[in-house]
PLY file of the C-alpha trace (Angstrom):
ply
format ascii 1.0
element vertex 190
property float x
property float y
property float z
element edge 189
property int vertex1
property int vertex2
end_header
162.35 -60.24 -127.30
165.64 -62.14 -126.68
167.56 -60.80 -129.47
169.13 -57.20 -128.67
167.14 -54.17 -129.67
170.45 -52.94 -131.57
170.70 -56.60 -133.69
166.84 -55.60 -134.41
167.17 -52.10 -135.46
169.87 -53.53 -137.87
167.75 -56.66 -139.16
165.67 -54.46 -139.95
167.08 -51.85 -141.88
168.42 -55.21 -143.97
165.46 -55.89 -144.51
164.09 -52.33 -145.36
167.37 -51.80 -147.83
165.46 -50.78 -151.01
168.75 -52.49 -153.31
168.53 -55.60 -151.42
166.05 -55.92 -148.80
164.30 -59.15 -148.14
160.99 -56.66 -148.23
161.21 -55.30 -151.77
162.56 -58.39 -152.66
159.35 -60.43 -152.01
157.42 -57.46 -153.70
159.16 -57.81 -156.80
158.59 -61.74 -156.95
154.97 -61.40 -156.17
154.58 -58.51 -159.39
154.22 -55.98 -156.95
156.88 -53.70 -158.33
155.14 -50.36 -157.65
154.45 -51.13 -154.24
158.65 -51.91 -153.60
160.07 -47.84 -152.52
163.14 -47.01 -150.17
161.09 -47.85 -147.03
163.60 -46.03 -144.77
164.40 -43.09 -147.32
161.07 -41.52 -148.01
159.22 -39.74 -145.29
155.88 -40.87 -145.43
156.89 -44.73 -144.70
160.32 -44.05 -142.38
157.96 -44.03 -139.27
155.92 -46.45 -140.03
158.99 -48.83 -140.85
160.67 -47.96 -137.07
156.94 -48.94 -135.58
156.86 -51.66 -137.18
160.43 -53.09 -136.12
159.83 -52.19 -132.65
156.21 -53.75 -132.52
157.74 -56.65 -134.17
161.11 -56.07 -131.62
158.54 -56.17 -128.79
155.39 -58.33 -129.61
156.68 -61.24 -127.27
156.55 -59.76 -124.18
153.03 -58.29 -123.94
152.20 -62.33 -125.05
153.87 -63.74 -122.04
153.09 -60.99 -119.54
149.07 -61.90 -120.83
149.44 -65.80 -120.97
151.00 -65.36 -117.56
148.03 -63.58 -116.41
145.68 -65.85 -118.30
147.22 -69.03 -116.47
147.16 -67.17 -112.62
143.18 -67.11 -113.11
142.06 -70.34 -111.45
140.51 -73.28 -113.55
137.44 -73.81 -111.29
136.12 -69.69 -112.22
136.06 -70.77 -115.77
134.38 -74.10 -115.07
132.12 -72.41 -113.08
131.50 -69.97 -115.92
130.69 -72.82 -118.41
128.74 -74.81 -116.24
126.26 -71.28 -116.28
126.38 -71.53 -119.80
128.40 -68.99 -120.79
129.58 -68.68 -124.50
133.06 -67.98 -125.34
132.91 -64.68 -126.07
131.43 -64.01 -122.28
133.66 -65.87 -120.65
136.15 -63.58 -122.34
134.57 -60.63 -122.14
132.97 -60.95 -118.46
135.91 -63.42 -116.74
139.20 -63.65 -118.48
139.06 -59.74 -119.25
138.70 -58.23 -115.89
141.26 -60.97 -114.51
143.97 -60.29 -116.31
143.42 -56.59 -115.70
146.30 -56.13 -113.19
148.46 -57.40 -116.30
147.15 -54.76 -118.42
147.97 -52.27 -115.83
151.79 -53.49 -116.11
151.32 -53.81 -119.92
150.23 -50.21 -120.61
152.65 -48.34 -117.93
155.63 -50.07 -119.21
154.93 -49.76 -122.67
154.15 -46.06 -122.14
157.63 -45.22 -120.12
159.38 -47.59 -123.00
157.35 -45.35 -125.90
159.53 -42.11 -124.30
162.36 -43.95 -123.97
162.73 -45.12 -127.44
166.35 -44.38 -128.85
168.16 -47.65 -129.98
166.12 -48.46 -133.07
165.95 -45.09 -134.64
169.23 -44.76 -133.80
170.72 -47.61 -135.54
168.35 -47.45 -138.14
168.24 -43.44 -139.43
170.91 -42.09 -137.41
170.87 -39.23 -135.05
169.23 -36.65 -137.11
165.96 -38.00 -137.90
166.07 -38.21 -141.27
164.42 -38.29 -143.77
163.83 -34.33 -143.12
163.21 -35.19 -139.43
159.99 -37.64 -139.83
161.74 -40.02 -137.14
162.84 -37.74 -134.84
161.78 -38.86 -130.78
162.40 -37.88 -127.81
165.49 -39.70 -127.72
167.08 -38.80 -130.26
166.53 -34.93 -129.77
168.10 -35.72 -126.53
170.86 -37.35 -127.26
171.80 -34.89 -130.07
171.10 -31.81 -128.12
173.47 -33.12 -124.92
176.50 -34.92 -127.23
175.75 -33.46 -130.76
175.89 -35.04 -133.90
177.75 -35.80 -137.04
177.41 -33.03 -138.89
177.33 -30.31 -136.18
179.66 -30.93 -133.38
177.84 -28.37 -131.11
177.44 -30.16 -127.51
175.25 -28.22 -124.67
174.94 -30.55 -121.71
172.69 -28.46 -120.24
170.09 -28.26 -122.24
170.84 -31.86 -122.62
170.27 -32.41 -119.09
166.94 -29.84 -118.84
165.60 -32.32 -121.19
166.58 -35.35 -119.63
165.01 -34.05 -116.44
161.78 -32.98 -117.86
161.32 -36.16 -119.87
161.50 -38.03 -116.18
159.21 -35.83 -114.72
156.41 -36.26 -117.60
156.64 -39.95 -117.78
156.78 -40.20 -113.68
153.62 -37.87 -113.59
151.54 -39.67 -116.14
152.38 -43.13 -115.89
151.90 -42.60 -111.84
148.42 -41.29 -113.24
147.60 -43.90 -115.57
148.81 -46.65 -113.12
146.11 -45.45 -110.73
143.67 -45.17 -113.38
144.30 -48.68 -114.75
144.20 -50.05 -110.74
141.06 -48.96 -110.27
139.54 -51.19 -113.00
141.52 -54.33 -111.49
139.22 -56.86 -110.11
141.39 -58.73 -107.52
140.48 -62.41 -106.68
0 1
1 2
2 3
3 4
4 5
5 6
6 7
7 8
8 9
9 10
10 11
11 12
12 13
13 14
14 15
15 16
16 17
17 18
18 19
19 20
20 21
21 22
22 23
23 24
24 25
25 26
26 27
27 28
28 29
29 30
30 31
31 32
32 33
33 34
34 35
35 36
36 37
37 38
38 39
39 40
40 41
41 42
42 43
43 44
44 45
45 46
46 47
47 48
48 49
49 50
50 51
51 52
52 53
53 54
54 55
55 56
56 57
57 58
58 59
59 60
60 61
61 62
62 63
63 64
64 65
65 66
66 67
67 68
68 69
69 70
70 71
71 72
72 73
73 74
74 75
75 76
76 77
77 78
78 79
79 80
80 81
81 82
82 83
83 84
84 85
85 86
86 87
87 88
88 89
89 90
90 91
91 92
92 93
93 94
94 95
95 96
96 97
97 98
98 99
99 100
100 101
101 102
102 103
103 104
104 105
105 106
106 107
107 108
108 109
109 110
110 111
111 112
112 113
113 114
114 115
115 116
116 117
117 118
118 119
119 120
120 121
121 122
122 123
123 124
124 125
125 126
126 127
127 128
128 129
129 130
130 131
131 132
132 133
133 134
134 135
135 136
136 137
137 138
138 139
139 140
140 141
141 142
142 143
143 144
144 145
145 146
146 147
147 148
148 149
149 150
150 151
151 152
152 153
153 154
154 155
155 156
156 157
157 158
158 159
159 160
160 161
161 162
162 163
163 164
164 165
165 166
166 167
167 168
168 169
169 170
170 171
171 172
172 173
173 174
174 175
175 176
176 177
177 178
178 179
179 180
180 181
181 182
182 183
183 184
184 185
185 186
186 187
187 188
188 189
């Protein structure tokens, strides 16, 4: 989480590079030749590689929003708790669950505007058009290449661009507004 999402998206397509990549590397020194491919270059794994630098990117934060929420609950409810003989898997299930809710409520609406907002690690790792044979292509991306264009087609329509842009907000205002409320009423406030 503290290094820069553009230093990320270039880590990893390091360590993705199918000549030299740290990945393929540790393949081949473990015998698993078949399983080393160009992780970036062939369109069933490109996705799966841009998830995984982004959950990898982002995996911090969701830890410290939760540990933060985990050390708000007050020590006497889980004494409590044990002193009634719950195991630990109640006291996570029935306590520490429901108390942290209001965390996953922040968890899952930022996470969901950030999902539609994702540009900077595609970007840096396939470019702007998506490749391989469009596979990574997001929301972002489309945007960004429909308002300023690209390399290879220098057609620009701000407009459209903009339409986009403006319908984008309005679906992730509408349904993180929705899930916020949906996620509030499950909060148990103490």
């Amino acid at each position: 989480m503290v290094l820069s999402t553009i230093i990320v998206g270039f880590l990893w397509k390091l360590f993705l590079n199918p000549n030299f990549g740290i990945v393929n590397q540790a393949l081949y020194s473990l015998g698993l030749d078949n399983l080393a491919k160009p992780w970036l270059g062939d369109s069933s794994t490109a996705l799966g590689a841009l998830i995984l630098a982004n959950a990898w990117h982002f995996v911090g934060f969701p830890t410290l929003v939760y540990l933060a929420g985990m050390q708000r609950i007050p020590p006497e409810i889980i004494e409590a708790a044990r002193l009634d003989g719950t195991n630990e898997w109640q006291l996570l299930k029935n306590i520490v669950w429901p108390l942290v809710a209001p965390s996953t409520t922040i968890l899952f609406t930022l996470l969901f505007i950030g999902a539609f907002n994702w540009f900077e690690i595609p970007y840096v790792m396939v470019g702007l058009d998506g490749s391989p044979f469009g596979t990574t292509d997001v929301l972002g991306l489309v945007f960004y290449r429909t308002a300023f264009g690209n390399q290879s087609a220098s057609i620009q329509n701000f407009g459209m661009g903009s339409a986009l842009a403006t319908l984008l907000f309005l679906f992730i205002v509408v349904f993180a507004s929705m899930l916020t409320l949906w996620l509030r009423r499950r909060e148990i406030q103490f």
